[in-house]
C-alpha positions as CSV (number, residue, x, y, z in Angstrom):
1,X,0.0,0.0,0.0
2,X,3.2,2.1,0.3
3,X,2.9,4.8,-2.3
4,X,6.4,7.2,-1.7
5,X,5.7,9.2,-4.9
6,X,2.4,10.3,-4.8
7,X,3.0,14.2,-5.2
8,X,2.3,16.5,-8.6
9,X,2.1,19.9,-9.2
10,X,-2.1,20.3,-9.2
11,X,-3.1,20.3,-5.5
12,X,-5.3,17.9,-4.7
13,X,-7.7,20.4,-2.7
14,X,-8.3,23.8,-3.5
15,X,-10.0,26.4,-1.5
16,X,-11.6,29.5,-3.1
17,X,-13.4,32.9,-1.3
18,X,-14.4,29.9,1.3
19,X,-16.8,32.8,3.9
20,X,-18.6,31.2,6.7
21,X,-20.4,32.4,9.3
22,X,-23.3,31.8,12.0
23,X,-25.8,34.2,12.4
24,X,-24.0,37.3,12.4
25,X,-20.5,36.2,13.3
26,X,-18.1,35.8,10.7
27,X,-15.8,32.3,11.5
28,X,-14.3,32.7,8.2
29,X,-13.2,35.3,5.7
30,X,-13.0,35.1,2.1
31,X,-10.0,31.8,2.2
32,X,-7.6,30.8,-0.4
33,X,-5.8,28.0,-0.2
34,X,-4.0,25.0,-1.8
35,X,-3.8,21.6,-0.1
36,X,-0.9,19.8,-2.2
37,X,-1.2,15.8,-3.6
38,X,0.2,13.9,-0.9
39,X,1.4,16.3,1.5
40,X,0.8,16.7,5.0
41,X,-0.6,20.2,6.0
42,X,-1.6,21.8,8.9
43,X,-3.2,24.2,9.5
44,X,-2.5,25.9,12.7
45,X,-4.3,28.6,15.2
46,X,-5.6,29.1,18.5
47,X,-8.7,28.1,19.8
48,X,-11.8,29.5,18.5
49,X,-10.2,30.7,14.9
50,X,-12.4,28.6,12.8
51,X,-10.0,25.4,12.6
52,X,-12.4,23.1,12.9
53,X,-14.7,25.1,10.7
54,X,-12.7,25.0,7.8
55,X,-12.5,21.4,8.0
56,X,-15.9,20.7,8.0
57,X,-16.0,22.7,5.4
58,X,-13.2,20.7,3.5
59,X,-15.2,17.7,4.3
60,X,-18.5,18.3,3.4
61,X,-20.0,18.4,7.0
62,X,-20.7,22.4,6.7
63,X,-21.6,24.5,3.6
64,X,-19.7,27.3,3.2
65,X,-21.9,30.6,2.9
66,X,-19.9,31.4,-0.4
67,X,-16.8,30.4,-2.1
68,X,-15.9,27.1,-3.2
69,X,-14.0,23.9,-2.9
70,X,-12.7,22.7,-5.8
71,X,-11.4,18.5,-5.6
72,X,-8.8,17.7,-8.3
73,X,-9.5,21.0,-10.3
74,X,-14.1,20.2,-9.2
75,X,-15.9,21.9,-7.5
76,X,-17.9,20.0,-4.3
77,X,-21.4,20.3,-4.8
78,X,-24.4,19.0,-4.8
79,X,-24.7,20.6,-8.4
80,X,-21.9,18.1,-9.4
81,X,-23.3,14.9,-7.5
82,X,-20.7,12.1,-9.4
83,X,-17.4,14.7,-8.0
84,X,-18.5,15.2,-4.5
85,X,-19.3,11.3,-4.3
86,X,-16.3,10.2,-5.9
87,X,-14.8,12.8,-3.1
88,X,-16.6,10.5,-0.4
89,X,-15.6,7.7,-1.7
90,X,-11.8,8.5,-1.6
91,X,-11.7,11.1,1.5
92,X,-11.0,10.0,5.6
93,X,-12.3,12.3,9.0
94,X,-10.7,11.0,12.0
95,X,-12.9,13.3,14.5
96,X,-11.3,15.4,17.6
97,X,-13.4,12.4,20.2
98,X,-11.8,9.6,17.9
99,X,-16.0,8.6,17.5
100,X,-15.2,5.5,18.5
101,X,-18.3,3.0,19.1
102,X,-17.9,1.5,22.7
103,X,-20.5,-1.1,21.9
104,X,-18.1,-2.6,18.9
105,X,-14.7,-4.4,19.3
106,X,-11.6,-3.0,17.4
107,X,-11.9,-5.4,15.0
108,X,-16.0,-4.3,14.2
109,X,-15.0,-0.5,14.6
110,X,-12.4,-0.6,11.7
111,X,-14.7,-3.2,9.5
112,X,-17.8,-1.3,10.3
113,X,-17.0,1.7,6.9
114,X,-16.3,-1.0,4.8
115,X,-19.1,-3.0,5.6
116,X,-21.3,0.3,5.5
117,X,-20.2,1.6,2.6
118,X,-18.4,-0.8,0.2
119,X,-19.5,-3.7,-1.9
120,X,-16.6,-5.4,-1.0
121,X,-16.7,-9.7,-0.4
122,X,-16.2,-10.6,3.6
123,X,-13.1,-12.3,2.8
124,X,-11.7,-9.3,1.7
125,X,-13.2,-6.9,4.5
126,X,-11.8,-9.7,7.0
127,X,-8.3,-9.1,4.9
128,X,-8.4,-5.3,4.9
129,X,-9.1,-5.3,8.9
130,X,-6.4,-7.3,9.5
131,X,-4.1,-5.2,7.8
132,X,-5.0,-1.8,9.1
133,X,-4.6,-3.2,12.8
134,X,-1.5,-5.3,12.2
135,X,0.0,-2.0,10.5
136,X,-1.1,0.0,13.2
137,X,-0.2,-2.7,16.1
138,X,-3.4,-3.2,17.3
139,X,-3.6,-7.1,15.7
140,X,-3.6,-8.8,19.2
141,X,-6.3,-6.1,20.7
142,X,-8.9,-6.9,17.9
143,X,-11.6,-8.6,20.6
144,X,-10.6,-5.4,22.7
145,X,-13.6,-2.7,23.0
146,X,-12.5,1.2,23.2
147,X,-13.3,1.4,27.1
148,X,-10.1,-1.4,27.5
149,X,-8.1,0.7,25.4
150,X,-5.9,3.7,26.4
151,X,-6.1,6.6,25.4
152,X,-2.9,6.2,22.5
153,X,-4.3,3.0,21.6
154,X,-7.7,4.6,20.6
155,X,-5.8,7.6,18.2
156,X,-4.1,4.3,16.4
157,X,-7.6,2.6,16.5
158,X,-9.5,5.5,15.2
159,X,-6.3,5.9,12.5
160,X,-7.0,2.0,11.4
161,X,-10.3,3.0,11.1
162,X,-9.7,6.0,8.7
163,X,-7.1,4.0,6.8
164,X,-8.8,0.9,6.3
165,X,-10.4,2.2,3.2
166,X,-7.5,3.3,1.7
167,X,-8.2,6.9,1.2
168,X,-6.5,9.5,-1.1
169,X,-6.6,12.3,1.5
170,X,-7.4,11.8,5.3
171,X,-9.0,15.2,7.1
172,X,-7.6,15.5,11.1
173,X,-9.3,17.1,13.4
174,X,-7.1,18.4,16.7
175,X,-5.9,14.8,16.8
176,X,-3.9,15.6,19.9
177,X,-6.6,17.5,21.7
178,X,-6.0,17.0,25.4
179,X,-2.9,14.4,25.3
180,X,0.0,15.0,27.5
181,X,3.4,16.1,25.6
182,X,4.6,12.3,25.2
183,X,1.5,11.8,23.6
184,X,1.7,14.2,21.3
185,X,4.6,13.5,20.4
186,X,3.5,10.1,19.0
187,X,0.5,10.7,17.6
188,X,2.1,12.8,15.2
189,X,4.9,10.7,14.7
190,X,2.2,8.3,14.1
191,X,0.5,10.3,11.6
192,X,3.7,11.1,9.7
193,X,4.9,7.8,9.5
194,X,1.6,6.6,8.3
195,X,1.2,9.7,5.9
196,X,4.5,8.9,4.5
197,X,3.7,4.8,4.1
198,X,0.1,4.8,2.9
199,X,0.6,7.9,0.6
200,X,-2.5,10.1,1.2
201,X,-2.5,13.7,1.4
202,X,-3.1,15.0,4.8
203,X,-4.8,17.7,6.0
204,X,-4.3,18.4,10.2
205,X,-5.8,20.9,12.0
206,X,-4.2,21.8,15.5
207,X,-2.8,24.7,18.1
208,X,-0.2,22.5,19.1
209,X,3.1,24.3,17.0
210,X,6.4,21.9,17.7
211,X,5.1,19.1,17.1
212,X,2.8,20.4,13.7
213,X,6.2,22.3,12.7
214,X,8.2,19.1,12.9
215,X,5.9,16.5,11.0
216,X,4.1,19.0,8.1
217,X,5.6,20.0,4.7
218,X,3.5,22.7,4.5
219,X,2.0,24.8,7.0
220,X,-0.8,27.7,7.5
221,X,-2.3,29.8,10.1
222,X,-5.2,30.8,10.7
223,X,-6.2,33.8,13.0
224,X,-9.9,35.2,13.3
225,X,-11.1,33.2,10.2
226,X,-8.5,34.7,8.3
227,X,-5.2,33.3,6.8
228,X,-2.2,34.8,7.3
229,X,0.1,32.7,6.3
230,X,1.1,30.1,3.9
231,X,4.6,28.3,3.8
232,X,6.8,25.6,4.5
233,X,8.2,24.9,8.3
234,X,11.4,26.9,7.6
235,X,9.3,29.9,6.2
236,X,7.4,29.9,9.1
237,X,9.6,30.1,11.4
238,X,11.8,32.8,9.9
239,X,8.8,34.9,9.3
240,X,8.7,38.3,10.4
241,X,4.7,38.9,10.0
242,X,3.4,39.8,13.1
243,X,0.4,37.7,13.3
244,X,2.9,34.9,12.6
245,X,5.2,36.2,15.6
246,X,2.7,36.6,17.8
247,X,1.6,32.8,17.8
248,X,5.2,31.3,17.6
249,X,6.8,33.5,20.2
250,X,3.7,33.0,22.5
251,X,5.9,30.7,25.2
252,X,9.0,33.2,24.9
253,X,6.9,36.1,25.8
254,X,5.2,34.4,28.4
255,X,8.8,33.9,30.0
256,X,9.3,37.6,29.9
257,X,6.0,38.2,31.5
258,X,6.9,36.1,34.2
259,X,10.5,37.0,34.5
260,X,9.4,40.6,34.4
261,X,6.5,40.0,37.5
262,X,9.2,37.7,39.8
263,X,11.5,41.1,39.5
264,X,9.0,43.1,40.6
265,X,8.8,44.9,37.4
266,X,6.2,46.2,35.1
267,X,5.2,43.8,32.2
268,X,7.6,45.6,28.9
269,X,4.8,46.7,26.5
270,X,5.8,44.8,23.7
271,X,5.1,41.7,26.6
272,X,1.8,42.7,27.8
């Protein structure tokens, strides 16, 4: 299933004057951007920014109040039924709660979109299973159910899940929402490495920055519905913009707050 050369120069994903909002509050403002063929983006911001939004968007869960997304050069619509199902067809959401059905075992979580939406023979279903769980090494947890499971072995379970139908792009949504450092850590080690094996284009949303920085090719941020920036890891971290400095240099001027307060002093300006 290893597919190391799955990149061209058309994106895969394309996002055009995307504008949503609820009621009268804007989430998000007039986007552009380019999700590249088997690439792993994130894109990045603080809480509340419209993250999540946008990815709902991406996937189909929300309709954007204008703009478009356009899949392999298509736009996603209802007015073009045969490109927003073929989108379906070939498109993964692993959700923030992992959505994982306590009721099923491992083994009938990660069969259960197969069986739902393919046509595919139970010999081969059984074979697929198999597969995702062996890859992600969860083959000897199988008769386990999600309440026996902890916490990291639920992210690789739900992953299974979203891999087991071999997607061309896989949408994440805050897949490290409220794990420890460690934890992190490996799910987005995990996520790389299984980015990089399978092939699919990724497409993470998160706030967490050292970890996004060091497993992404391309990142973006997003600050009050708005994107600011666009780039590779390196760019981003060299940039100058000051909506980009403000969210990377967020711990370091936290450090001078506190430094400043254990003197005695007033917070610096530029701190406060």
């Amino acid at each position: 299933m290893s597919n190391p050369d799955t990149t061209s120069s058309a994106p895969l994903l394309e996002i055009r004057g995307l504008r949503k909002q609820f009621g009268d509050h804007v989430v998000l403002h007039d986007l552009n951007l380019l999700v590249p063929r088997g690439r792993l983006l994130t894109i990045l911001g603080k809480s509340g920014t419209g993250k999540s939004v946008l990815l709902k968007c991406l996937a189909g869960v929300l309709q954007p109040d204008a703009g478009e997304v356009l899949f392999e050069g298509r736009p996603l619509g209802t007015a073009d039924a045969p490109t927003l199902a073929a989108f379906r067809r070939r498109c993964s959401y692993l959700f923030q709660g992992n959505a994982l059905l306590d009721s099923l075992t491992a083994w009938d979580n990660v069969a259960l979109p197969l069986e739902q939406a393919t046509l595919l023979p139970k010999p081969e279903i059984r074979a697929r299973v198999r597969d995702a769980l062996r890859r992600l090494e969860l083959e000897s947890d199988a008769a386990r159910y999600p309440s026996q499971m902890s916490g990291g072995m639920q992210k690789r379970l739900a992953l299974a899940r979203a891999l087991v139908t071999r997607p061309e792009i896989v949408l994440f949504d805050e897949p490290t929402a409220g794990l420890d450092p460690i934890r992190r850590n490996a799910v987005f080690t995990m996520i790389a490495h299984s980015q990089r094996e399978f092939g699919f284009t990724a497409v993470v949303v998160t706030h967490d920055l050292p970890e996004a920085l060091a497993a992404s090719d391309r990142v973006a941020l997003l600050v009050d519905g708005t994107l600011c920036f666009e780039g590779a890891p390196a760019e981003f971290q060299d940039s100058a913009a000051p909506a980009v400095a403000a969210f990377r240099d967020s711990a370091s001027h936290l450090a001078g707050q506190i430094a400043a307060i254990r003197r005695g002093e007033p917070v610096p300006a530029d701190l406060a």
